[in-house]
C-alpha positions in Angstrom: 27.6 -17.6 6.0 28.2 -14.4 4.9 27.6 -11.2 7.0 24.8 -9.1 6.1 23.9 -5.5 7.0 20.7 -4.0 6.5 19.2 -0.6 7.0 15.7 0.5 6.5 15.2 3.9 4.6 11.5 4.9 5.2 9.8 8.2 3.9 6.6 10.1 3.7 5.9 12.0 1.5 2.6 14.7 1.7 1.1 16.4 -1.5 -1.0 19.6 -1.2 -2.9 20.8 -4.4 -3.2 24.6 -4.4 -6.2 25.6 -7.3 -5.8 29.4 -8.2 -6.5 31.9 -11.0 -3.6 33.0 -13.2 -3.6 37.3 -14.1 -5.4 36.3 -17.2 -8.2 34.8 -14.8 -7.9 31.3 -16.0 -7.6 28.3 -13.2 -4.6 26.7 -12.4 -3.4 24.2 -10.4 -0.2 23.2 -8.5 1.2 20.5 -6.0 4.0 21.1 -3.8 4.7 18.4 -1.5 7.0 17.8 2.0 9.1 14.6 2.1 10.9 13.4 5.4 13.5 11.0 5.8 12.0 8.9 8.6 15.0 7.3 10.4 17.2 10.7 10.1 14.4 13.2 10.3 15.5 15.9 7.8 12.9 17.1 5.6 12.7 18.9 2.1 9.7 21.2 0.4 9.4 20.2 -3.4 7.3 22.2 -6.2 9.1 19.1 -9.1 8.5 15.6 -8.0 12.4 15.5 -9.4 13.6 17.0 -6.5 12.0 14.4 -3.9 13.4 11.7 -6.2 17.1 13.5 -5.8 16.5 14.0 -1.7 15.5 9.9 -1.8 18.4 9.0 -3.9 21.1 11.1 -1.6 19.5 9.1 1.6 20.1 5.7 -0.1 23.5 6.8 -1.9 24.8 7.6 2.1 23.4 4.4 3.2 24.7 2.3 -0.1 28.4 3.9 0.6 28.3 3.6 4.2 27.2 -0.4 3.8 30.2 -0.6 1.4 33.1 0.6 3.5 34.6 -2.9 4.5 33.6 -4.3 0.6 36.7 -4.8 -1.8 36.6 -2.8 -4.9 35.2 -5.5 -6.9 32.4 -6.0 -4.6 31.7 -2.2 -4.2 31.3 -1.7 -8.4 29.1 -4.7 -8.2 26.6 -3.0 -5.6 26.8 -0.1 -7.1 25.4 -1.1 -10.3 22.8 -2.6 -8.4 22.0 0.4 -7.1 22.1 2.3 -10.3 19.8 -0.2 -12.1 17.0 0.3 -9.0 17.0 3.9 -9.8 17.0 3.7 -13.3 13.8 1.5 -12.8 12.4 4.3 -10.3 13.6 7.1 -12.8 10.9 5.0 -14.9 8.1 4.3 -12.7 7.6 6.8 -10.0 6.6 9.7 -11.8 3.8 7.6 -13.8 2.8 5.4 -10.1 2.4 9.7 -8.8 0.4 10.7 -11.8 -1.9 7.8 -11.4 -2.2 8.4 -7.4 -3.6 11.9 -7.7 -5.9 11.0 -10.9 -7.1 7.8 -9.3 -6.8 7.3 -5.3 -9.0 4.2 -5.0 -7.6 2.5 -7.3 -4.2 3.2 -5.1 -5.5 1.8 -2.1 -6.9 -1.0 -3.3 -3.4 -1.6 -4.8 -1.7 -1.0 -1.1 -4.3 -3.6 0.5 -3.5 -6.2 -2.3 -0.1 -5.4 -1.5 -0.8 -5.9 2.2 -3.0 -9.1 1.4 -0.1 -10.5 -0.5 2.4 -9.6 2.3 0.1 -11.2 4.6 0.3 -14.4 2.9 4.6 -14.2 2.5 5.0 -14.1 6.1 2.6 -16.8 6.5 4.2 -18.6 4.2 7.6 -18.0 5.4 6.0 -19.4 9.3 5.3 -22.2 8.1 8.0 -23.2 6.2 10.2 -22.3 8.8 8.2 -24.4 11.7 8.5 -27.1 9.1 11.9 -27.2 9.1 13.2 -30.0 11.0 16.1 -29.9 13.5 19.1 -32.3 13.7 18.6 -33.9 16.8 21.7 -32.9 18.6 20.0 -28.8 18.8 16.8 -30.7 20.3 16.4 -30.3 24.6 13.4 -29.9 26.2 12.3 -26.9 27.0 12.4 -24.9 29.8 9.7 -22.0 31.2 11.2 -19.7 29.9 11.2 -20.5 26.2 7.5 -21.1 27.2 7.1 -17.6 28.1 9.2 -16.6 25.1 7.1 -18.1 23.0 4.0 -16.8 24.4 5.5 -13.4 24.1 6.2 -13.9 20.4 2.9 -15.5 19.7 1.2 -12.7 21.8 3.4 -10.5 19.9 2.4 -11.8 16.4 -1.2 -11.8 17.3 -1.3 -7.7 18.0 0.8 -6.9 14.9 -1.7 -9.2 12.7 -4.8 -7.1 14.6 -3.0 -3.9 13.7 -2.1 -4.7 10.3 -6.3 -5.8 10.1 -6.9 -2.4 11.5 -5.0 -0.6 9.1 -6.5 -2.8 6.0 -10.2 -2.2 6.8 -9.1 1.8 7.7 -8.0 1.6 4.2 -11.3 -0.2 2.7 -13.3 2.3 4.6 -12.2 5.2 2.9 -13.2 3.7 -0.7 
């Protein structure tokens, strides 16, 4: 099986609308926006939505080369493109998905809690096909206390991150 190395890249980003008069005395409007690289902590101030795209696509670039170091050269030109043909989809999409954000938030957030819905039901999913697995019958022993208090952990586990995530989806519906 082949090894795998993953890294998570999470950021935030924050708008703020500032409404104004120009000299002429006619009303204006402009976002600027702060985006943080969660894991690494740097941030960046953006007036263009172009430059929080660049300051994403430098924090995945250093993850993408650093994931590549032990990769031959034909596997590194094959991730690459890989890469390249994500950001040429967000180049597409994320300026439109901001747009529609700021002219529509509800409509947003219900998107996020379909999304959540729909995650919801993958990682059910994903539980029960793996609990359906069966195991050959030389990795079967019986089981000792403390896989029984493992397994109470986990399952005590599961059952706060599904109450948060319930949390966080009627939060959501409350603000409609």
């Amino acid at each position: 099986m082949a090894n795998k190395k993953e890294e998570t890249a999470s950021f935030v980003i924050r708008f703020t609308q500032k409404i104004f008069q120009s000299e002429a005395g006619e009303p204006q409007v402009q976002w600027r926006g702060n985006i943080r690289h969660v894991q690494g902590g740097e941030e960046k101030r953006f007036s263009e939505f172009d430059s929080a795209v660049e300051f994403i696509r430098e924090k995945l670039a250093d993850l993408t080369l650093v994931a590549m170091e032990d990769k031959t050269p034909e596997e590194q030109k094959g991730i690459l493109a890989k890469s390249f043909d994500m950001w040429k989809k967000m180049a597409l999409t994320a300026p439109q998905m901001v747009i529609e954000t700021i002219k529509d938030p509800k409509k947003q957030i219900e998107q996020v809690q379909t999304q959540l819905t729909q995650a919801g039901e993958n990682l059910t999913q994903k539980i029960e096909d793996t609990i359906s697995q069966r195991l050959p019958i030389d990795e079967w022993r019986a089981s000792s206390k403390s896989d029984y208090k493992n397994l109470v952990g986990l399952i005590e586990k599961l059952a706060k991150d599904m109450e948060d995530l319930n949390k966080k989806v009627d939060k959501l519906s409350k603000k409609k």
